[in-house]
C-alpha positions, 0 to 999 in steps of 0.5 A: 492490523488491529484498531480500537474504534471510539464514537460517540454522540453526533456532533461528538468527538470520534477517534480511532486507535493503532500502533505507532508501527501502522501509523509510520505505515501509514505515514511512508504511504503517504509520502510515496503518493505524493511523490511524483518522482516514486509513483512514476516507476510504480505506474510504468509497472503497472502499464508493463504488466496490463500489457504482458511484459512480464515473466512469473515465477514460482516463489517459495511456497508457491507465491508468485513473483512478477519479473517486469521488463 
């Protein structure tokens, strides 16, 4: 991600640049968070994995993917 980072003053405007890609990024981001109904999945996940149920595998190239139950 590159930004371009713009300060002035105090008390002055201040403003940060990025692409239109990272900002629709961002935009999805935030409309999944403040979706009750689409974090419910991601947080049983979580739970599923701090409890170990879960099998892991080897990608390519040695990533690591994680097969919930």
């Amino acid at each position: 991600m590159s930004c371009e980072i713009k300060s002035f003053e105090e008390n002055k405007a201040q403003w940060i640049t990025i692409s239109s890609d990272e900002y629709e990024s961002m935009k999805s981001t935030q409309e999944i968070l403040s979706d009750p109904e689409l974090l419910q999945p991601i947080e049983e996940s979580r739970e599923n994995v701090k409890a170990g149920q879960y099998k892991e595998l080897r990608g390519l190239e040695g990533t690591a993917i994680l097969l919930i139950h």
